[in-house]
N, C-alpha and C positions, 0 to 999 in steps of 0.2 A: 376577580381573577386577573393576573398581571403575566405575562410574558416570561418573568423572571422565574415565577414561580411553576411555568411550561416547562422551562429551560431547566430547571432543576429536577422534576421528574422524570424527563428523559433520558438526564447527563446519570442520573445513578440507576436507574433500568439498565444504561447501557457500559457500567462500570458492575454490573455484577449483584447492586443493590451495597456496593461500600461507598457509605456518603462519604467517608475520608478523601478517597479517590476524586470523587467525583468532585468535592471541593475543591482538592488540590488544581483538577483539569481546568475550575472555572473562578480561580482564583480566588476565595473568599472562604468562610468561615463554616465549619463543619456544623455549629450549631445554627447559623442562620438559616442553613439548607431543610436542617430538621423542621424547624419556626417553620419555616415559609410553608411546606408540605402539607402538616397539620394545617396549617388554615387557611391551606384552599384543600385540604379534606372537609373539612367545618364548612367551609363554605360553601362546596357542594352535595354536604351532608351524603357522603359516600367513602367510604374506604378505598386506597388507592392500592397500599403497600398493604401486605403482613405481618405480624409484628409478633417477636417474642419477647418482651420486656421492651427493652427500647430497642432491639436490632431488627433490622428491617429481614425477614425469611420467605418473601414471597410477594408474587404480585398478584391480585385479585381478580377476577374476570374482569368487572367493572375497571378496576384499573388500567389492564390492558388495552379495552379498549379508548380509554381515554388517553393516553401515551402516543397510542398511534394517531389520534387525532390529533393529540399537543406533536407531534412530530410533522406533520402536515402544515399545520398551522404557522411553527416554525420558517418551514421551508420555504412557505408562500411568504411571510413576513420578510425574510430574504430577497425571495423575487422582486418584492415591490420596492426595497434600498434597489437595489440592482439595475432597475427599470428605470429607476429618477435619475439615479446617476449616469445611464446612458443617456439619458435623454440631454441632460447638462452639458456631456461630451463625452463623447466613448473612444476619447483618445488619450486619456487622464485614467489613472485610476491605479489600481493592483492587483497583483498576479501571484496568489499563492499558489505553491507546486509541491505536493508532499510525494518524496519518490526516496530510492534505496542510496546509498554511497556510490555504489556500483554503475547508477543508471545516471546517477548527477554527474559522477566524473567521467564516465567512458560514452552516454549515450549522447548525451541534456546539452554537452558546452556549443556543436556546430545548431541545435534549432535555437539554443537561446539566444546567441547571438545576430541571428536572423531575425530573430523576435524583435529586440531589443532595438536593432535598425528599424524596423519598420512603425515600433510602437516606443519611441523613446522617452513618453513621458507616462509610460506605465512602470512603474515598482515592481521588481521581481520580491518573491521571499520566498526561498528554497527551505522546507520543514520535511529533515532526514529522520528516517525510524526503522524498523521493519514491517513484514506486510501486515500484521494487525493492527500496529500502531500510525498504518496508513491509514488503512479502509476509516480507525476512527478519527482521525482527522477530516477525513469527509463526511464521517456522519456528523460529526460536530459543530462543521460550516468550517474549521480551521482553514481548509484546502477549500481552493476552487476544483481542483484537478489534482489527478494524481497520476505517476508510471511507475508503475511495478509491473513484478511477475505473477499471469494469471493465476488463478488462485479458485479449491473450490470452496475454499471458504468464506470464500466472498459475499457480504450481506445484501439482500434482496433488495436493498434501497440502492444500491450502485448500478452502474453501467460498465460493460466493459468493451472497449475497440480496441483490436488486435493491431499492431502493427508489425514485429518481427519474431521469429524465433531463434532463441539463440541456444547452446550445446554445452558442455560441460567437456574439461579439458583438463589433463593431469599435470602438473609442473614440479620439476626436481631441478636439482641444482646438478650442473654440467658432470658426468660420468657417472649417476647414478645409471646403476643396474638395469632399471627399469629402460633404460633410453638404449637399452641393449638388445632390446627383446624384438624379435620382429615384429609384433604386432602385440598390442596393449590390451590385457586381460583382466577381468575380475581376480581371477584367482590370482595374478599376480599380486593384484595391487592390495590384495587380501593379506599378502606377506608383510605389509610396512604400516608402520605409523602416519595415519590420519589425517591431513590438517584441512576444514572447509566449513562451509556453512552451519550457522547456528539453528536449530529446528524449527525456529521464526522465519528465516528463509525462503523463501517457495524453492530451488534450486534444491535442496538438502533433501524434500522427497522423492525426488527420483533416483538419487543417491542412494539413499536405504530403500529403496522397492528394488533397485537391478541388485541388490545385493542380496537382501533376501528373497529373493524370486529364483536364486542364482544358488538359496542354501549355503552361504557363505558368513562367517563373523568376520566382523571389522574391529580394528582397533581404531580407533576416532581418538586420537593424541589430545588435538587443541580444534576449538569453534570459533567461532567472531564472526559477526555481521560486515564486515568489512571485506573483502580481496585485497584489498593493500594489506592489509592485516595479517590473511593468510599468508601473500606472498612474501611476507618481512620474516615470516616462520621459517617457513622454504628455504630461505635464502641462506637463514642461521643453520641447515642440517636438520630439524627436529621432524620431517616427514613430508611425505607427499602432499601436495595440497590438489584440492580438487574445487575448483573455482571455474566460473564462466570465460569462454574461449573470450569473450569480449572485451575480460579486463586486464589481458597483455598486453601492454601498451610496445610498441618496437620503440628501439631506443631506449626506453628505463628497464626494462626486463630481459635485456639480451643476455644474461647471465642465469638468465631460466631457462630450461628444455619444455616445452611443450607438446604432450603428445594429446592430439584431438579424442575424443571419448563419444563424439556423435555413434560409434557403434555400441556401445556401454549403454547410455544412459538415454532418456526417454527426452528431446526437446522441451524446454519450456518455453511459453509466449509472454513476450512481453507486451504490456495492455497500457491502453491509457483509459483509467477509472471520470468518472462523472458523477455526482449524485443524481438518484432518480429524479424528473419533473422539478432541479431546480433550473431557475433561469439563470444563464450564462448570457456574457456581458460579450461583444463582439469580438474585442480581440481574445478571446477565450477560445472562441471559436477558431479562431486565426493560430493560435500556439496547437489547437489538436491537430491542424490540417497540417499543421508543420513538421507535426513527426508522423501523422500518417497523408502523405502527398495523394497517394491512392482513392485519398474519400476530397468531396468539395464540403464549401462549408454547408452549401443545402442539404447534401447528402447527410451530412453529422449531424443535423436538426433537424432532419427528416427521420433518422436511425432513433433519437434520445427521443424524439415526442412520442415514434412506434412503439417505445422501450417504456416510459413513463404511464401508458395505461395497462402495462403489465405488471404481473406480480412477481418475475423469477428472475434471478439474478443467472439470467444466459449472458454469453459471450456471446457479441454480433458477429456475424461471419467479416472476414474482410476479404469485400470483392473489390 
């Protein structure tokens, strides 16, 4: 039994059971994933996957439960890089951070730079996506950490610390209509063309629940995971965008009307993710307290150990 051949059971478990995928995520060859699988099925003279012909349709009890062990196993084989290399120096090393466009340009640049002062010979690498293509970067090991928008789909092996909430905000271009009206309505903005969050988004569901909770159609023009995105739309005339009040920047968007939407749309929080019961590396700890000042670093390893003999992907309160 080899590590690699861990690695490959749980990377296509968690790509859906398409080994194309999962090769693609882990760089190597579609067929050697198959090889490897088969014989540490042989090996353990057990079936892992399902199988109709050669495509994988299923995963088998026995399987299951071996995945989640290969997923543990994993985690702790992490731990123990993690541990050496603290121990070497825990003021060396690198800081993966997998977070939106949104959160890297508007939230990430005053903690990073903070960070970056006080730990300067740790490596940042910033890996942008949206929030599913977060969460699996940290099931993956890609990320150490992640910030995005809470989320209930958020897989039971993460953690989640809250640190802010932020609102959703309407932006047209100077003498639209809309910047006419005393006050900012659904039904208004039911009358115009669309432009906002793509349904990978977390932001985009409370979007369509005030809308439909509200028995109103929308016309949704243009999506993109982006805000600079939306707002380059805006700018050209082609519709209202509906983007987090966070990412108007003053000074680059003084050409945008902004009208707040806190009465519209439902808050979202924005989190900073963990994987469950792995061990993080000191200054890790030092980048979470950074963007939530509220918690100490005892108190955040105190929160992830309480979290780590749990099974349920809760949101910890933040007191």
């Amino acid at each position: 039994m080899k590590l690699q051949q861990l690695r490959y059971i749980c990377e296509v478990a968690r790509r859906g059971l398409n080994v194309t995928t999962a090769a693609e995520r882990l760089f190597t060859a579609q067929s050697g994933i198959s090889t490897q699988i088969r014989l540490l099925e042989e090996e353990l003279n057990t079936q892992i996957f399902e199988r109709h012909g050669k495509r994988l349709t299923g995963i088998t009890p026995a399987g299951q439960a071996i995945i989640t062990m290969a997923e543990r196993i994993l985690t702790e084989t992490e731990n123990i890089r993690q541990v050496a290399q603290q121990e070497n120096d825990d003021t060396k090393g690198t800081l993966s951070i997998a977070t939106t466009h949104t959160q890297a340009y508007h939230a990430l640049p005053e903690v990073i730079a903070k960070f970056t002062a006080q730990f300067p010979d740790v490596k940042l690498r910033i890996h942008q996506g949206d929030t599913q293509q977060i969460y699996d970067m940290l099931l993956s090991r890609t990320a150490d950490v992640a910030v995005t928008t809470a989320s209930k789909s958020m897989p039971k092996e993460l953690v989640m610390l809250p640190y802010r909430e932020w609102h959703l905000a309407a932006i047209t271009p100077p003498g639209h209509p809309l910047t006419k009206e005393p006050e900012l309505t659904l039904e208004a903005l039911a009358k115009y063309p669309l432009i906002t969050y793509d349904h990978e988004v977390a932001g985009r569901t409370a979007i369509n629940q005030a809308f439909t909770d509200a028995g109103l159609l929308t016309n949704i023009a243009l999506t993109a995971l982006d805000s600079d995105i939306i707002k380059k739309y805006v700018k050209l005339g082609l519709g209202v965008g509906l983007i987090a009040e966070t990412a108007v920047v003053p000074g680059e968007d003084d050409d945008l009307c902004v009208l707040p939407g806190a009465h519209l749309f439902r808050p979202s929080t924005s989190c900073v993710c963990v994987h469950r019961g792995r061990h993080l590396r000191n200054y890790v700890y030092a980048f979470i307290t950074q963007i939530t000042p509220q918690l100490t670093e005892d108190a955040v390893e105190g929160i992830l150990r309480w979290e780590s003999t749990k099974g349920e992907n809760q949101m910890v309160p933040n007191s």
